[in-house]
N, C-alpha and C positions, 0 to 999 in steps of 0.2 A: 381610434386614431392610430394606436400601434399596428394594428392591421390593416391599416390602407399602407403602410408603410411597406410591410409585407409583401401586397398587390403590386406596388412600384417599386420594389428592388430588386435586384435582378438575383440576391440572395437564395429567396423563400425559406429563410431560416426561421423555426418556430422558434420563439424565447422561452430559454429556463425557466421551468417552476420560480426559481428566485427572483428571474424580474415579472413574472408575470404579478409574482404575488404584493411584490413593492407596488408595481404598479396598478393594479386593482386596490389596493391599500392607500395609495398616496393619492386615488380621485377616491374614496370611498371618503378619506379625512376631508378632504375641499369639500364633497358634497354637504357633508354632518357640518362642515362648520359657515358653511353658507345660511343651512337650513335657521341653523344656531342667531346666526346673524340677523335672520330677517324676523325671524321673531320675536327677536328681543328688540327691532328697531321697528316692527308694528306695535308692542308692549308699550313701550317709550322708554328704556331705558338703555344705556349700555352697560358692559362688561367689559373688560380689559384682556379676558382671558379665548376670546372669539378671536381675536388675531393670530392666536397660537394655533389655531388648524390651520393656516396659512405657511407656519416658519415650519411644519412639521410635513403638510402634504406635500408642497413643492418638490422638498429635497428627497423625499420620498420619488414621486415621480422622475425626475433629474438622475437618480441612481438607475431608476431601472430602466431607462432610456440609455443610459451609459453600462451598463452590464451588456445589453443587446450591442450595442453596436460591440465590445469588446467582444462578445460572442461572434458575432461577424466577421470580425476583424479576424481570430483566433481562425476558424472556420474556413474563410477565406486562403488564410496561410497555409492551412492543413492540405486542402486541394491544389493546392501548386506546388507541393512536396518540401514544402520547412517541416522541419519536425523540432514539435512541440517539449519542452521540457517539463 
């Protein structure tokens, strides 16, 4: 998804090790904790603690979507001669 993003903006700014890795990190947590989820609701039972890859991947994600556009933004600025402090 961050790379189609990529394909449509007129940027073509690759993102930081940092958000790359939030972001491979913050769908890695969703995925485990889906997994987490469907098996414990094929099992029959629940857990209370399968919601917490939810409060944990999100904001994961959310960062490193906001670090990229800050890089952007930064980037942006750099090429139209602000300089950066």
């Amino acid at each position: 998804m961050p790379f189609l993003f990529l394909v449509i903006s007129k940027t073509k700014l690759y993102p930081r090790t940092v958000a790359r890795n939030l972001y491979h990190g913050g769908i890695a947590t969703l995925t485990l904790g889906c997994i987490l989820k469907g098996v414990l609701e094929i099992y029959g039972t629940t857990n209370a603690l399968a919601d917490r890859y939810w409060y944990v991947g999100i904001p994961m994600v959310f960062t490193a979507v906001l670090i990229y556009v800050l890089q952007s933004i930064m980037a942006s600025g750099a090429r139209k001669g602000v300089r950066e402090t």
